[in-house]
VEXKERO-67165 format. One record per atom (N, C-alpha, C, O): x, y, z; residue in three letters; atom name; chain. Coordinates in nm, 3 decimals, always signed. Each point is the difference from the previous one (the first is absolute). Example, Ala and Ser with C-alpha at 12.3 -4.5 7.8 and 13.67 -1.06 7.14 Angstrom:
<rs>
<<+1.319 -0.569 +0.780> ALA N A>
<<-0.089 +0.119 +0.000> ALA CA A>
<<+0.090 +0.120 +0.000> ALA C A>
<<+0.104 -0.002 +0.066> ALA O A>
<<-0.139 +0.107 -0.138> SER N A>
<<+0.082 +0.119 +0.006> SER CA A>
<<-0.077 +0.109 +0.073> SER C A>
<<+0.051 +0.111 +0.017> SER O A>
</rs>
This chain:
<rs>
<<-0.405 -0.423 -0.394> UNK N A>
<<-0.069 +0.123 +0.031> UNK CA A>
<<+0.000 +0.093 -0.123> UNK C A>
<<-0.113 +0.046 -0.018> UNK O A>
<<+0.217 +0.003 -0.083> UNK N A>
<<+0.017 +0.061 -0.063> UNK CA A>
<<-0.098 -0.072 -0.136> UNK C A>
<<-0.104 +0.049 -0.042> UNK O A>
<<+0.145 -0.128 +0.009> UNK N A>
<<-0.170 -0.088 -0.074> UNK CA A>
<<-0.105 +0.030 +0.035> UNK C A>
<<-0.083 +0.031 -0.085> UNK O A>
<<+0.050 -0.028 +0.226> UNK N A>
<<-0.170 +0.024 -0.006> UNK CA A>
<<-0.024 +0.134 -0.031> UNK C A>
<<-0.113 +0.033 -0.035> UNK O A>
<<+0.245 +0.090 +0.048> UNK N A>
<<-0.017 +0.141 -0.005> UNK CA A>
<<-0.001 +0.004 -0.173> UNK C A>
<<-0.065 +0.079 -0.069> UNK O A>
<<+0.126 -0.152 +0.037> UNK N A>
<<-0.020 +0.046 -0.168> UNK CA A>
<<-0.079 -0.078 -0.093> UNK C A>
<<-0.002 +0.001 -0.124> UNK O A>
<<-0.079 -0.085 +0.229> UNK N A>
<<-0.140 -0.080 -0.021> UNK CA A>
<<-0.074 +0.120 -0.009> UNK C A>
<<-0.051 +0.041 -0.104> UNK O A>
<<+0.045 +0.030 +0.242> UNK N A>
<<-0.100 +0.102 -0.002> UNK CA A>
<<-0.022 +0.073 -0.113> UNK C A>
<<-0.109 +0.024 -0.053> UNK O A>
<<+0.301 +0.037 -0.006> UNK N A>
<<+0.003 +0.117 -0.067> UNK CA A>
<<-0.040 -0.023 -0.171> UNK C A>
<<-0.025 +0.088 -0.083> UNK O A>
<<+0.027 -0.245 +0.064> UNK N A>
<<-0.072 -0.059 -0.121> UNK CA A>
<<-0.099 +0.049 +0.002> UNK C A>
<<-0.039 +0.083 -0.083> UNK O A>
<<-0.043 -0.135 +0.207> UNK N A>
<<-0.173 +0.040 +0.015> UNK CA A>
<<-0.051 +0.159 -0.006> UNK C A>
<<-0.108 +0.039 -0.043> UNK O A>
<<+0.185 +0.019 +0.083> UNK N A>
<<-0.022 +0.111 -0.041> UNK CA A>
<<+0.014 +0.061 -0.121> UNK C A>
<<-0.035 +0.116 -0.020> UNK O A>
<<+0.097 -0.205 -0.083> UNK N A>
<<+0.084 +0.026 -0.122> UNK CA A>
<<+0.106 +0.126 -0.002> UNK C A>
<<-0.007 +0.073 -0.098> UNK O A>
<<+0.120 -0.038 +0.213> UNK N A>
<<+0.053 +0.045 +0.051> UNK CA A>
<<+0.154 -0.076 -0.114> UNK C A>
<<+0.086 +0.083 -0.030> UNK O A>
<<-0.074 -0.159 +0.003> UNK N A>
<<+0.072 -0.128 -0.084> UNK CA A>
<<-0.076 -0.117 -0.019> UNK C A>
<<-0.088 -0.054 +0.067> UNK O A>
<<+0.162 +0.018 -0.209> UNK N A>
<<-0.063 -0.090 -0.066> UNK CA A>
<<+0.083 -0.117 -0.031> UNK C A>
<<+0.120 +0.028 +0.010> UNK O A>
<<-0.143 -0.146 -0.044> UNK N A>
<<+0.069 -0.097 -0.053> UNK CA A>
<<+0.091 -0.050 +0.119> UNK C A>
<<+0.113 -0.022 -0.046> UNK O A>
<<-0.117 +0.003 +0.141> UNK N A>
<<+0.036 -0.032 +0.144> UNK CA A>
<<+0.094 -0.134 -0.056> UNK C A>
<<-0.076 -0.088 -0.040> UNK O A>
<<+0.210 +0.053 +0.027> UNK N A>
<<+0.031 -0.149 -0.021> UNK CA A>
<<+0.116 +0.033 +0.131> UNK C A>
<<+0.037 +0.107 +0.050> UNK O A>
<<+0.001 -0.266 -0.019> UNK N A>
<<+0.064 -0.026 +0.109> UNK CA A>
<<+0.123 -0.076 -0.065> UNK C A>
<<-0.023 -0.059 -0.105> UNK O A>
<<+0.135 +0.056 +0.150> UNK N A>
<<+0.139 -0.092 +0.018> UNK CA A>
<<+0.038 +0.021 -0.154> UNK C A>
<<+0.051 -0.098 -0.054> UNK O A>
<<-0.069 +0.206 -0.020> UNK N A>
<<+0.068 +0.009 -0.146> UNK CA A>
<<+0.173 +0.021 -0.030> UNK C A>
<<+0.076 +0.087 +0.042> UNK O A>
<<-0.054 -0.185 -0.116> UNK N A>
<<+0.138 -0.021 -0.059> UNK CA A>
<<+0.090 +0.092 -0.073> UNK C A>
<<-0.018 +0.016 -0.120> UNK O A>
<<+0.081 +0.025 +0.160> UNK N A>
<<+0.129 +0.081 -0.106> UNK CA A>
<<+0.124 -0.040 -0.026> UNK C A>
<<+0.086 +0.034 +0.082> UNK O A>
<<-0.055 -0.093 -0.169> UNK N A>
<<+0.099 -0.013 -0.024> UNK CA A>
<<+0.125 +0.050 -0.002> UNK C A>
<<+0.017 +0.068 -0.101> UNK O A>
<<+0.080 -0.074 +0.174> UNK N A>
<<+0.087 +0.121 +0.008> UNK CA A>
<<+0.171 -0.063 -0.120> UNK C A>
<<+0.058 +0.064 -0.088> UNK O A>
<<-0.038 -0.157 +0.121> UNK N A>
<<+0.114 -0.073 -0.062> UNK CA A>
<<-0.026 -0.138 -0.091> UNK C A>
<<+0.017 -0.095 +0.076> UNK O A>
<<-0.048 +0.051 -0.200> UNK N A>
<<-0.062 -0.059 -0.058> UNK CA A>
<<+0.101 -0.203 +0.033> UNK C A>
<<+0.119 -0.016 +0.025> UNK O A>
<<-0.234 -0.105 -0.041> UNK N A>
<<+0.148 -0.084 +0.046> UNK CA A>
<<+0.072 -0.012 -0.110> UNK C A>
<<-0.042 +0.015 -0.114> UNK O A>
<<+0.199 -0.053 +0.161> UNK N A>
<<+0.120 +0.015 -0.043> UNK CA A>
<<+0.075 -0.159 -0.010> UNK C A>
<<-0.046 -0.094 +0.064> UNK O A>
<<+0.155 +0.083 -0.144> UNK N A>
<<+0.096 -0.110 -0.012> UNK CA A>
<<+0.058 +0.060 +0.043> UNK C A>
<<+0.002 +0.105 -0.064> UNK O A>
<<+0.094 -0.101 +0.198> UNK N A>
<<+0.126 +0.064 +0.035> UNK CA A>
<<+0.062 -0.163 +0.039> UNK C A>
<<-0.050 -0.084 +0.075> UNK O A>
<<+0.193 +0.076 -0.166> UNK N A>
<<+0.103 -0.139 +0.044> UNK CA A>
<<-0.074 -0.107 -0.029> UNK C A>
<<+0.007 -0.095 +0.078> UNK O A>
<<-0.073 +0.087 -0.168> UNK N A>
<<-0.111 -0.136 -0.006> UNK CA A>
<<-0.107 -0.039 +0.074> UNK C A>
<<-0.065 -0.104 -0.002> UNK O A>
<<+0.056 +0.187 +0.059> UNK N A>
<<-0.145 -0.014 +0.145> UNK CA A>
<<-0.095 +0.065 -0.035> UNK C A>
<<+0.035 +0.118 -0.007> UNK O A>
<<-0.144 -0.131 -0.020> UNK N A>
<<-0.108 +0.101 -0.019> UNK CA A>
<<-0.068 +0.060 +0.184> UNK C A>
<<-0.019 -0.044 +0.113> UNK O A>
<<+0.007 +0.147 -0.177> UNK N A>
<<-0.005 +0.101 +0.105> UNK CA A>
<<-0.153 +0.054 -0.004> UNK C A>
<<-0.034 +0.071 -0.094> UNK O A>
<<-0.058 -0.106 +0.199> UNK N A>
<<-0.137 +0.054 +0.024> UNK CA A>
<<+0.005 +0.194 -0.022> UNK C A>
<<+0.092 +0.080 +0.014> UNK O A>
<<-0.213 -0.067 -0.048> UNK N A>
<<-0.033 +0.117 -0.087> UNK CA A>
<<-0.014 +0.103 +0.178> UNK C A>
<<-0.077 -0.030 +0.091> UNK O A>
<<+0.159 +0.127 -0.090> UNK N A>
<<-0.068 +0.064 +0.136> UNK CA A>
<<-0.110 +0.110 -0.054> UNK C A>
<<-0.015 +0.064 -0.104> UNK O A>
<<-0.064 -0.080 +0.251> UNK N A>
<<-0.124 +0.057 -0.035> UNK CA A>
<<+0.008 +0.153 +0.151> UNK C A>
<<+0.082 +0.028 +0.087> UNK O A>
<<-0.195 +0.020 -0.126> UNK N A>
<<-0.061 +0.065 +0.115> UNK CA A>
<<-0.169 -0.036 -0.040> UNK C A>
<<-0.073 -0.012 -0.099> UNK O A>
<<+0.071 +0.003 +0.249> UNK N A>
<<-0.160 -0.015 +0.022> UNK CA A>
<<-0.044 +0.073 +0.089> UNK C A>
<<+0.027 -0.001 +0.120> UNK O A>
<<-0.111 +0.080 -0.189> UNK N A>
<<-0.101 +0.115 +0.064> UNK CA A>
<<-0.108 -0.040 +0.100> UNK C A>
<<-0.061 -0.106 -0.004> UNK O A>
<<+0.045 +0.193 +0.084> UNK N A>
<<-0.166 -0.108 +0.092> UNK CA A>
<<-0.091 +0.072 -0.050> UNK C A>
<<-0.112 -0.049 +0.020> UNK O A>
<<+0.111 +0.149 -0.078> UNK N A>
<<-0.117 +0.051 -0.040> UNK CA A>
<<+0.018 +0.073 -0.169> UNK C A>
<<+0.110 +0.050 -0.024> UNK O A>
<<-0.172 -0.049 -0.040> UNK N A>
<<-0.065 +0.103 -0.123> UNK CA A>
<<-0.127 +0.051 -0.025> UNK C A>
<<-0.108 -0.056 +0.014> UNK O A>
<<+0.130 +0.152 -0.049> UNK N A>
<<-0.135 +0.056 -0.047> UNK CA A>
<<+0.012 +0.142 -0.032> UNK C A>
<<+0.089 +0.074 +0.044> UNK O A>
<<-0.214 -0.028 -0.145> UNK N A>
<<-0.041 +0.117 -0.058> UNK CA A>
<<-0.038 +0.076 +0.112> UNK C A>
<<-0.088 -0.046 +0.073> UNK O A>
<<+0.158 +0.193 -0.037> UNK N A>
<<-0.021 +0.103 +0.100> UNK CA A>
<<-0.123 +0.093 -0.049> UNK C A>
<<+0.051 +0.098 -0.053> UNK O A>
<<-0.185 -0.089 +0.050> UNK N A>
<<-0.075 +0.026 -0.100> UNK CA A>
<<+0.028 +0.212 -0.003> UNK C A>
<<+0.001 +0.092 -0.082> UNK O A>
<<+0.016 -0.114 +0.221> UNK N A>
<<+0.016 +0.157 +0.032> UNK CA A>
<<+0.097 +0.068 -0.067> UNK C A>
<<-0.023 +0.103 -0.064> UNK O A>
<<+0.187 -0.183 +0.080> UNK N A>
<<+0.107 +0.064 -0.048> UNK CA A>
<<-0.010 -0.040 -0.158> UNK C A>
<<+0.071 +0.068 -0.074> UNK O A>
<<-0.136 -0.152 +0.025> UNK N A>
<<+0.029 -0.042 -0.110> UNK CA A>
<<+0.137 -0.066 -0.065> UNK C A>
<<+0.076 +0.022 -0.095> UNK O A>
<<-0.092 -0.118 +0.205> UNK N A>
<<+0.166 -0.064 -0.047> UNK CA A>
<<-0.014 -0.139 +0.070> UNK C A>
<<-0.075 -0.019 +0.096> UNK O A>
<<+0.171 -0.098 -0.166> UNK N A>
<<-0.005 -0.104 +0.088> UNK CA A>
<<+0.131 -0.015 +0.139> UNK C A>
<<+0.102 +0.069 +0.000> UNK O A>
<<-0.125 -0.136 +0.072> UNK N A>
<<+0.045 +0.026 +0.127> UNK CA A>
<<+0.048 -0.197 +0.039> UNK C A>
<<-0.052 -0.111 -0.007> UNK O A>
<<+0.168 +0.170 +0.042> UNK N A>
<<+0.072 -0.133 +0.035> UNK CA A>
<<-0.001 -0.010 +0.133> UNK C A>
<<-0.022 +0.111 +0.049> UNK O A>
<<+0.039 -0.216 +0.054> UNK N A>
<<-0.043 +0.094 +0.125> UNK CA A>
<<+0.074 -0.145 +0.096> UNK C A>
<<-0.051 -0.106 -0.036> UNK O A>
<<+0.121 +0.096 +0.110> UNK N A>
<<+0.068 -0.089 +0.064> UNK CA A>
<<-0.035 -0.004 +0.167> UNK C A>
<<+0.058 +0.098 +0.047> UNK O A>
<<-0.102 -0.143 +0.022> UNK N A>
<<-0.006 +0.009 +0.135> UNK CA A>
<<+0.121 -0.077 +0.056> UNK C A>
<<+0.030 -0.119 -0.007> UNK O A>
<<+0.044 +0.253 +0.080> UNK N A>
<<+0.124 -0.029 +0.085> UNK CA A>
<<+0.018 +0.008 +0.071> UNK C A>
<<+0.006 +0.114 +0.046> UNK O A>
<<+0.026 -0.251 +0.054> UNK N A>
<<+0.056 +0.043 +0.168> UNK CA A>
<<+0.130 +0.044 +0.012> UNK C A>
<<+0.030 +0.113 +0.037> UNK O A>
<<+0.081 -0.237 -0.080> UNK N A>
<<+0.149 +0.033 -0.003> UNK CA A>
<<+0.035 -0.001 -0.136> UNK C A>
<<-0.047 -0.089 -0.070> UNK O A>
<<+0.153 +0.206 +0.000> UNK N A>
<<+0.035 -0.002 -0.114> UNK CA A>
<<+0.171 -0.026 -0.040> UNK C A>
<<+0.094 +0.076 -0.021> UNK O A>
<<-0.113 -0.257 +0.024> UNK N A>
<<+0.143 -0.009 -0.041> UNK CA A>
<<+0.020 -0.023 -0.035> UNK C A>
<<-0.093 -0.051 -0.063> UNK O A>
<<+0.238 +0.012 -0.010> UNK N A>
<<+0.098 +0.027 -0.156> UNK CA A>
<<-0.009 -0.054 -0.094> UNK C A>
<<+0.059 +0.025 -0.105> UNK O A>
<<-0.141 -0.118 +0.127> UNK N A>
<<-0.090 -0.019 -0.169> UNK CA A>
<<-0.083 +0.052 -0.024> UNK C A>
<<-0.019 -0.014 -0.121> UNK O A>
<<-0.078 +0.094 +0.181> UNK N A>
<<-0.093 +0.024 -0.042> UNK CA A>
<<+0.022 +0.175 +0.005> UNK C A>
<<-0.092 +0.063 -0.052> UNK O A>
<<+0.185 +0.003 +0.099> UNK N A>
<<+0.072 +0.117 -0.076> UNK CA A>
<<+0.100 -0.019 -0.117> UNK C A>
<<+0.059 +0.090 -0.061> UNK O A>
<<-0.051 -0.219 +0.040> UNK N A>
<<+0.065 -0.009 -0.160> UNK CA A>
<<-0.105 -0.007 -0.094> UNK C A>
<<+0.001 +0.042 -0.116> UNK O A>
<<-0.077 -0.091 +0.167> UNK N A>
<<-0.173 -0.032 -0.133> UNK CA A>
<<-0.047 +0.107 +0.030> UNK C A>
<<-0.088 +0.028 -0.082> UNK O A>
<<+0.106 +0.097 +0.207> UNK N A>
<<-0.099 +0.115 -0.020> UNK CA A>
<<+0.050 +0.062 -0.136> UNK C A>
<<-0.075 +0.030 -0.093> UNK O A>
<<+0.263 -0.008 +0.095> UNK N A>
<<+0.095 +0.106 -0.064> UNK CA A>
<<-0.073 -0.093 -0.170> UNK C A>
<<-0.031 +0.059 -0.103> UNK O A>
<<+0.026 -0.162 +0.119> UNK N A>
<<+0.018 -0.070 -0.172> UNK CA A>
<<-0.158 -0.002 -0.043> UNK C A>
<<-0.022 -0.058 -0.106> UNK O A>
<<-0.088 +0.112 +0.173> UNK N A>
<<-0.129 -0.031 -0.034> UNK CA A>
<<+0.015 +0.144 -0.062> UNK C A>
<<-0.045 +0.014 -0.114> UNK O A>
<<+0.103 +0.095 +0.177> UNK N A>
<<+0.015 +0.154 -0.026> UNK CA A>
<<+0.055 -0.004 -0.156> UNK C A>
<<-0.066 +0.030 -0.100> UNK O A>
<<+0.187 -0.069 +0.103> UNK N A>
<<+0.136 -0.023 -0.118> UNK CA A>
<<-0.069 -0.099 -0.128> UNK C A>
<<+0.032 +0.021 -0.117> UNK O A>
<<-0.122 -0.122 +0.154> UNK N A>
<<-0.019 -0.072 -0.129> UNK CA A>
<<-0.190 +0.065 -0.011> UNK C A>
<<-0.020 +0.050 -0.110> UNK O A>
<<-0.080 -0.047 +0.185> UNK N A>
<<-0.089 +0.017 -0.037> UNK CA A>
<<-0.020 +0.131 +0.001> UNK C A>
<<-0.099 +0.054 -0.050> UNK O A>
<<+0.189 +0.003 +0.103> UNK N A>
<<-0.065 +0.174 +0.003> UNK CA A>
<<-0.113 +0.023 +0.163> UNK C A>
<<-0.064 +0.102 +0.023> UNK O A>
<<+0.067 -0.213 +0.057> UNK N A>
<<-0.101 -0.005 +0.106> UNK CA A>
<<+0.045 +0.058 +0.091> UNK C A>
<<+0.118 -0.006 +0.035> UNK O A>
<<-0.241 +0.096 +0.038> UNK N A>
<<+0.034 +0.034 +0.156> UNK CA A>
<<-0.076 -0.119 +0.045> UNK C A>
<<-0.099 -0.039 -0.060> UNK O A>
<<+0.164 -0.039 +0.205> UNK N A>
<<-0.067 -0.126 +0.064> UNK CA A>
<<-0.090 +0.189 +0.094> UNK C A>
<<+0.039 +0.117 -0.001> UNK O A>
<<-0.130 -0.168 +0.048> UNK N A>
<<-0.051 +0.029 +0.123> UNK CA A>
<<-0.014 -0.072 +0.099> UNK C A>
<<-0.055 -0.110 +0.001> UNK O A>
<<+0.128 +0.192 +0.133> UNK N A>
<<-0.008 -0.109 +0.098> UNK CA A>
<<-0.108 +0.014 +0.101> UNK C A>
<<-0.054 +0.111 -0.002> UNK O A>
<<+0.010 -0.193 +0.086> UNK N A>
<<-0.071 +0.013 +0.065> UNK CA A>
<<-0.011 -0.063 +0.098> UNK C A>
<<-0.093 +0.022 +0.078> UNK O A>
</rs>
């Protein structure tokens, strides 16, 4: 539902550059004890240019918010400088 609303708000050129499921890297991968260790990420459901506010907009649609994904909100803040928006 929230896709077709910011389908619309493209069409209106309301925002621009509409991308879906974008990657952030939050912890890069690691050798810890001889094991290589997958890179953790956060993945956004939405991006795009706010044409109004003039800013880009990270934008997450959330039902339940739990404890991983308030550790990737605090580290998207701390390493990219991002507010997530929820929605």
């Amino acid at each position: 539902m929230r896709y077709s609303q910011l389908k619309l708000y493209e069409k209106g050129k309301l925002i621009t550059n509409l991308r879906l499921q974008v990657a952030y890297e939050l912890i890069p991968k690691l050798v810890i004890n001889g094991k290589a260790e997958r890179a953790i990420k956060y993945v956004a459901d939405f991006v795009y240019y706010d044409t109004v506010n003039k800013c880009e907009v990270v934008e997450d649609v959330k039902g339940f918010k739990d404890r991983v994904y308030l550790l990737k909100y605090r580290l998207m803040k701390l390493i990219h400088n991002i507010d997530i928006k929820e929605t």
